[in-house]
C-alpha positions as CSV (number, residue, x, y, z in Angstrom):
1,X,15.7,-5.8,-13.8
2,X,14.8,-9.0,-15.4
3,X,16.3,-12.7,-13.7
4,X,19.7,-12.3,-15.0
5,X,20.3,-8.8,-14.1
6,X,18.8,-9.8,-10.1
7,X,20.9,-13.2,-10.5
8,X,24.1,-11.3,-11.2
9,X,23.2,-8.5,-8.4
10,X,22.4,-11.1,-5.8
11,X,25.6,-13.1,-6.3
12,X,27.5,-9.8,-6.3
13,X,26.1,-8.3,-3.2
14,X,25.9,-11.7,-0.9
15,X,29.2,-13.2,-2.5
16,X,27.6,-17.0,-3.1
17,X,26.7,-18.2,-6.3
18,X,23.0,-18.1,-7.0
19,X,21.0,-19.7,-10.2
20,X,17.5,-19.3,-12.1
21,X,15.5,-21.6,-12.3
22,X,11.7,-22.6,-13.1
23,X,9.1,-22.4,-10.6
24,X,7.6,-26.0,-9.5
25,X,4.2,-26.8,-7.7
26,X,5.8,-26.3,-4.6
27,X,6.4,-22.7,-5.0
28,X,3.7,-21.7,-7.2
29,X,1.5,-23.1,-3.6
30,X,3.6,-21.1,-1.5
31,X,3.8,-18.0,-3.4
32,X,1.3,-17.8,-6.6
33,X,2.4,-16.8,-9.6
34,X,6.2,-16.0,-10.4
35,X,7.3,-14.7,-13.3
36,X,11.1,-16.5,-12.2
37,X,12.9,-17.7,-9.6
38,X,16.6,-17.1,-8.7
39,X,18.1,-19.6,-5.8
40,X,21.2,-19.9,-3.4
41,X,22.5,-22.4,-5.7
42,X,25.0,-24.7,-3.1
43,X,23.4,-26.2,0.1
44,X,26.5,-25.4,1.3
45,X,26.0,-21.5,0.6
46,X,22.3,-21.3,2.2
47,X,24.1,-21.6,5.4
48,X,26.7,-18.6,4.5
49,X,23.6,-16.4,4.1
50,X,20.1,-17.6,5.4
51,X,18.7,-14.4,5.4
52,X,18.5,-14.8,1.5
53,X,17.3,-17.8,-0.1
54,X,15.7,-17.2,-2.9
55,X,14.1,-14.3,-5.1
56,X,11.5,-14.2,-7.3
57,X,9.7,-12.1,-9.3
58,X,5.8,-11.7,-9.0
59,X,2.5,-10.8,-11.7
60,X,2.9,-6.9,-10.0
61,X,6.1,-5.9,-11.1
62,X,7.7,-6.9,-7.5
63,X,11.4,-8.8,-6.5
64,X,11.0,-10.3,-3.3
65,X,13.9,-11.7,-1.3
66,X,12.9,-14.8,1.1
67,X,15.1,-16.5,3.8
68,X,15.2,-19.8,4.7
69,X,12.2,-21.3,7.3
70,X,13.2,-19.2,10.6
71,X,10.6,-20.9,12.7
72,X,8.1,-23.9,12.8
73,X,4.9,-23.1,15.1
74,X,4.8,-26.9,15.8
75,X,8.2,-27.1,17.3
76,X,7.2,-24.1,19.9
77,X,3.6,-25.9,20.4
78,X,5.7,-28.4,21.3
79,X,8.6,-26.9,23.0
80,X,5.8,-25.1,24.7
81,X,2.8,-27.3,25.5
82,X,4.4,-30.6,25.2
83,X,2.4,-33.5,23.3
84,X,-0.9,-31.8,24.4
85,X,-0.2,-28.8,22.6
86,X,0.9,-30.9,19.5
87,X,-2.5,-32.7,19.9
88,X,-4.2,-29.7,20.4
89,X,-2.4,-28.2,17.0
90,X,-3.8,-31.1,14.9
91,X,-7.2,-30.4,15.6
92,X,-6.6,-27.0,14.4
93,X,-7.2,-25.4,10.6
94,X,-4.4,-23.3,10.7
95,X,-4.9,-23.0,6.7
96,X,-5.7,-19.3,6.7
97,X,-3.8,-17.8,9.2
98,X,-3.0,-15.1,9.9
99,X,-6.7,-14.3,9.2
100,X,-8.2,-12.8,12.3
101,X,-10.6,-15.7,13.4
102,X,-7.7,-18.3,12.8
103,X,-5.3,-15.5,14.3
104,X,-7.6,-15.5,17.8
105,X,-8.1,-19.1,17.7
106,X,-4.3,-19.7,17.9
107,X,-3.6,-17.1,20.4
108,X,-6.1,-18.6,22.8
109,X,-4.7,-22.2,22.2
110,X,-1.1,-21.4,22.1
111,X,-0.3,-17.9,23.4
112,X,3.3,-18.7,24.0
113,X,4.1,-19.3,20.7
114,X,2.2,-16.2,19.5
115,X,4.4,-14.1,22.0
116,X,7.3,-15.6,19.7
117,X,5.4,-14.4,16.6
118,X,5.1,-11.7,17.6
119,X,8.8,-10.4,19.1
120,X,9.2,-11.6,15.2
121,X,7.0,-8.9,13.8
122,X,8.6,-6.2,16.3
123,X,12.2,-7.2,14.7
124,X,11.1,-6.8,11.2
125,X,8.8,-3.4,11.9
126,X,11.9,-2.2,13.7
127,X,14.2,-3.4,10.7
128,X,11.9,-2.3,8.0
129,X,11.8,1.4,9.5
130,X,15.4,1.7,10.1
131,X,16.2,0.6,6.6
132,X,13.3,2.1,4.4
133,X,12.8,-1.3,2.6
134,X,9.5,-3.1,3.0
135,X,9.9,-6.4,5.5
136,X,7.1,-8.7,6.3
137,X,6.6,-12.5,7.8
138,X,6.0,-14.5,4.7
139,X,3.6,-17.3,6.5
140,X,4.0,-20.4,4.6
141,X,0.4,-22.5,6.4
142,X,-0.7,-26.7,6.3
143,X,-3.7,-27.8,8.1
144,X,-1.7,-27.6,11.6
145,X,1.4,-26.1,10.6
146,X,2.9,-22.5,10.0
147,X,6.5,-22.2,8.7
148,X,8.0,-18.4,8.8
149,X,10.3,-16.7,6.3
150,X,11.4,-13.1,6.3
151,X,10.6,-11.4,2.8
152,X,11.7,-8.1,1.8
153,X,9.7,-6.6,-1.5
154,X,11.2,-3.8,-4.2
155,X,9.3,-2.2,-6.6
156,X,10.8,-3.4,-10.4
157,X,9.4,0.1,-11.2
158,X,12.5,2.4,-10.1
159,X,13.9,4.2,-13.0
160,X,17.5,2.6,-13.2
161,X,19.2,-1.3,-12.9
162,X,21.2,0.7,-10.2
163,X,18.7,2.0,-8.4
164,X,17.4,-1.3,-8.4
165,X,20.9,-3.0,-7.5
166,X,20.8,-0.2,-4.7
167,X,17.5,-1.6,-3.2
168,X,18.4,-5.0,-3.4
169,X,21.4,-4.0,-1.5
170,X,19.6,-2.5,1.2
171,X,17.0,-5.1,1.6
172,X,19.3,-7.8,1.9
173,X,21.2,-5.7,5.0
174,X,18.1,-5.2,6.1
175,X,16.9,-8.9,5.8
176,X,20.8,-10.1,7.8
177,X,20.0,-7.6,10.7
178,X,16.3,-9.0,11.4
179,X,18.2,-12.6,10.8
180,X,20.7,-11.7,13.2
181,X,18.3,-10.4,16.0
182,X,16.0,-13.1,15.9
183,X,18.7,-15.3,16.2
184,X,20.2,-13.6,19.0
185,X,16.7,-13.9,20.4
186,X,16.4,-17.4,20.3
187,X,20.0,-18.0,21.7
188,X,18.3,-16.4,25.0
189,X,21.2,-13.8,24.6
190,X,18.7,-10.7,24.7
C-alpha cells in the first residue's frame, strides 16, 4: 500500500480524518528514515483515538502505527522520588536506553518507574499474542528523558491492499486494547 492507500485505510477504519505529510527533523531523529508520513490530522481527533497517531512508512518495506506519548519517565521519577529523583535523572545519559548498561543503570536509580515499564511491556506481549500483530514500546530518549509510544509494525509485503487493509485493521484493535489497559492501569482501577 503506498501513503494514499494507508491514508484512506486509516481514516476508514478509525473514522477521523488523517493527512500525509513530509517528514521534518523531528521525526526523521525519532524514527530514521521514512519513506511518508500519514497523521491524525485535527488536535481535536488525536484525543478520539490516541492509540493511533501517526503512520509511516520505513526504508524495509514496513507501516508502523504509533500512539501518542503514553508515559514520561521524568514524571514517575518524579511522582516517585520527588526532586531527588529528578536530580538524580539529570545526571543520568539516558541516550541509549534500553541498552543493557543504561537499562541496569536506571533500574538501580529508579526501580519504581521501571516496574511501570515494565507492566507496559506485559500489556503489549499480552496484546501482541492475542492479536498476532507485532507490538513494541517505541522509546523516544534525551539525555534524562524517555517518552513511550506504543507501535505496531505490518509487513508492506502481503500479497493484497486487503490483506494489507486487514492488518492495519487488526493492529489498530490491537494498539486500542493495550491503550485501554494501560490506561485502566494508571487510573489504579486494576
Amino acid at each position: 500500500m503506498n501513503e494514499i492507500e494507508v491514508r484512506g485505510a486509516i481514516s476508514q477504519i478509525t473514522g477521523v480524518d488523517f493527512q500525509i505529510r513530509e517528514p521534518d527533523s523531528i521525526d526523521r531523529a525519532h524514527v530514521g528514515m521514512t519513506r511518508w508520513f500519514v497523521v491524525c490530522r485535527e488536535v481535536l481527533d488525536i484525543g478520539k483515538v490516541p492509540y493511533v497517531n501517526v503512520v509511516w512508512a520505513d526504508k524495509h518495506d514496513r507501516i508502523w502505527l504509533e500512539s501518542i506519548t503514553i508515559g514520561d519517565s521524568l514524571e514517575w521519577i518524579e511522582q516517585h522520588y520527588g526532586d531527588r529523583g529528578l536530580v538524580g535523572a539529570q545526571k543520568m545519559d539516558l541516550t541509549d536506553f534500553p541498552k543493557p548498561e543504561v537499562l541496569e543503570e536506571f533500574a538501580n536509580r529508579f526501580p519504581k518507574v521501571l516496574r511501570h515499564l515494565e507492566k507496559y511491556e506485559g500489556i503489549l506481549r499480552e496484546a501482541s499474542s492475542k492479536y498476532g500483530i507485532h507490538l513494541e514500546m517505541r522509546y523516544q530518549t534525551s539525555k534524562e528523558r524517555i517518552s513511550l509510544r506504543l507501535a505496531a509494525t505490518i509487513s508492506e509485503n502481503e500479497t493484497s491492499t486487503r490483506s494489507q487493509h486487514v492488518a492495519i485493521k487488526g493492529a489498530v484493535e490491537a494498539m486500542k486494547d493495550v491503550y485501554d489497559k494501560i490506561s485502566i492501569y494508571e487510573a489504579g482501577i486494576v
